[in-house]
C-alpha positions in Angstrom: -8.3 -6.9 -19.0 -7.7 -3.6 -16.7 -4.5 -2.4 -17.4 -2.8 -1.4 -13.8 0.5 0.3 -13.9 2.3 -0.3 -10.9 2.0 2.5 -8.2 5.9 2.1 -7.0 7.4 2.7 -10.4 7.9 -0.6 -11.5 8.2 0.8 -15.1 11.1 2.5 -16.2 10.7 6.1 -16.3 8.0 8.7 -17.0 8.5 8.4 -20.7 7.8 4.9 -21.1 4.9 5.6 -19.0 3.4 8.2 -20.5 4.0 6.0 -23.9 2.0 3.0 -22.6 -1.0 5.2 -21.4 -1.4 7.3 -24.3 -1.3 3.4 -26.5 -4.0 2.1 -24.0 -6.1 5.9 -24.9 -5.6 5.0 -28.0 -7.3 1.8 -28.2 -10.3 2.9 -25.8 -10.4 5.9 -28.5 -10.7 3.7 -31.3 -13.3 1.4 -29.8 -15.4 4.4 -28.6 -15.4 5.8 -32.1 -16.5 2.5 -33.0 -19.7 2.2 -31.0 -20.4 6.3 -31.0 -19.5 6.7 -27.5 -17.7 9.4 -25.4 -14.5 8.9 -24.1 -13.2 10.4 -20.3 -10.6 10.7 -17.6 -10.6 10.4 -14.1 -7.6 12.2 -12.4 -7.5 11.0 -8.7 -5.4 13.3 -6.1 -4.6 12.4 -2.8 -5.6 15.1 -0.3 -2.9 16.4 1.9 -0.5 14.4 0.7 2.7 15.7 1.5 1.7 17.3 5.3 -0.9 15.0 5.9 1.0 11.5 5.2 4.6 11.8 4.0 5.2 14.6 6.7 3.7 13.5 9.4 4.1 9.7 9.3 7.2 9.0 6.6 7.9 8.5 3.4 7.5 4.6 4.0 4.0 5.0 5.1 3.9 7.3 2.1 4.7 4.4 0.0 2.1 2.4 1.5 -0.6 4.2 1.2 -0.1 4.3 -2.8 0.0 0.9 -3.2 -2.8 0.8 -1.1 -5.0 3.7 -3.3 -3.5 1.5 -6.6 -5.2 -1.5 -4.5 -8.6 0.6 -3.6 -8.7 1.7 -7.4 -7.9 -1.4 -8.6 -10.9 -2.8 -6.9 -13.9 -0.5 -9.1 -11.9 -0.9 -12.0 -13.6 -2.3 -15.0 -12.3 -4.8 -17.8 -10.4 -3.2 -20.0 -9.8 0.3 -17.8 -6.5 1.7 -17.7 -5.6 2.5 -13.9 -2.2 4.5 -13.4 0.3 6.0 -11.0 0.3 9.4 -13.2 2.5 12.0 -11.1 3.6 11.6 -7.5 0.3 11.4 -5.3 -2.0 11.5 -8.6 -3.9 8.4 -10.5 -5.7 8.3 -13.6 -8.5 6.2 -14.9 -9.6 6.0 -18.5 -12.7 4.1 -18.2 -13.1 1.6 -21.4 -16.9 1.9 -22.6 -18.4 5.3 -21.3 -22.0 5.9 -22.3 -22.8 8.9 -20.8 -22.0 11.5 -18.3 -23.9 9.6 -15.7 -21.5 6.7 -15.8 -18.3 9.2 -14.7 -20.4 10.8 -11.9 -21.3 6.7 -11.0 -17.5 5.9 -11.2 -16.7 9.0 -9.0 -19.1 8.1 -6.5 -17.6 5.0 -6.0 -14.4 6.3 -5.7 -15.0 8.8 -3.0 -16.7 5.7 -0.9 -13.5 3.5 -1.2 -11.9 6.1 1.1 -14.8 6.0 3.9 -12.3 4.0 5.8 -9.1 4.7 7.0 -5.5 3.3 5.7 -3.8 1.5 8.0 -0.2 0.1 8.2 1.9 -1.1 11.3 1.0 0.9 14.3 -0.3 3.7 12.2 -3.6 5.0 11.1 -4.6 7.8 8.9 -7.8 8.8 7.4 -6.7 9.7 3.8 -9.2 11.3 1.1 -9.2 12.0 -2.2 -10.1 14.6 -4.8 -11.7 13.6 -8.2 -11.4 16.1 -11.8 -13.8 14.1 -14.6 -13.8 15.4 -17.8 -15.4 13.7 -20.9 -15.0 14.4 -24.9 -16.2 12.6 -28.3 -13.9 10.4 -29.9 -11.0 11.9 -32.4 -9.3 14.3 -29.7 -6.4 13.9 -28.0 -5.2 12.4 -24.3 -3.5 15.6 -23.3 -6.5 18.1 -23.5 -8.6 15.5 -21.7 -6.4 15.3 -18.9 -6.4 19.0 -18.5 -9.8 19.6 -18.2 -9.7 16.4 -15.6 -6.9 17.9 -13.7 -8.6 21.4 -13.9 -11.7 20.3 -12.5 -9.5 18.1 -9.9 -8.7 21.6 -8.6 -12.3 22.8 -8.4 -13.3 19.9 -5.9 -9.7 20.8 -4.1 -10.8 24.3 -3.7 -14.5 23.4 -2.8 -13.6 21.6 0.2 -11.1 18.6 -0.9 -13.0 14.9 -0.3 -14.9 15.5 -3.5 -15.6 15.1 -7.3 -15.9 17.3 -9.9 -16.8 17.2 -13.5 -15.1 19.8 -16.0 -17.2 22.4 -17.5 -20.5 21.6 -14.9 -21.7 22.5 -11.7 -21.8 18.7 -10.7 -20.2 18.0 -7.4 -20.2 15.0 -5.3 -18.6 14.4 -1.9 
């Protein structure tokens, strides 16, 4: 079952949040030890949040198009990922059942394409993007680290250009 934490806060507060996701890495951790596979993180950001949508069209439209990036996400999610809301205009996906390297890239890929078209909402339109930061690690470690080097390489696509993906520690890119 993919695990989709509302977009709009629908749980309590940060804490709890941050409680559920690191239970849900747990469990992915523990089943990837199990079958000797890696485990990652995808940290989605929103390009040009603030200016490009909140700014210019509203903090309503704001709150649109998260729930519609939650609903975009949603849709390449996989039994058994985790999909969150993890700060402001940023998402996270722990994928359940990485093999390799080559199935974050895949994962990215598809992301990026879900944003080929623009959000739309009443009378307005916007062409929103997104920025990817991958990063994968064996089994045993902790969330925290992970989403570091996710968020770290989030910043490498940022500063490449924005409308990209990048994987932590690599050269890989992907627009």
């Amino acid at each position: 079952m993919v695990s989709i934490f509302d977009p709009m806060e629908l749980l309590p507060g940060q804490k709890e949040k941050r409680a559920l996701l690191i239970q849900r890495f747990d469990e992915i951790e523990h089943v990837a030890h199990e079958a000797g596979n890696p485990i990652g993180a995808i940290l989605i950001d929103i390009d040009d949040f603030k200016w490009g949508i909140n700014d210019a069209h509203g903090h309503q439209f704001g709150d649109q198009v998260l729930l519609e990036v939650a609903a975009r996400l949603s849709t390449v999610a996989r039994t058994d990922d985790v999909v969150v809301r993890f700060q402001s205009d940023e998402f996270v996906i722990l994928p359940a059942h990485l093999r390799s390297i080559e199935d974050l890239e895949t994962r990215a890929m598809e992301i990026l394409r879900l944003f080929d078209m623009p959000i739309i909402h009443d009378t307005i339109t916007a062409d929103v993007g997104v920025s990817i930061g991958m990063a994968m690690q064996e089994p045993g470690r902790q969330l925290w680290p992970l989403l570091a080097q996710a968020e770290e390489a989030c910043w490498q696509a940022k500063r490449n250009g924005r409308g990209r993906a990048s994987l932590y520690g690599s050269d890989w890119e992907a627009t």
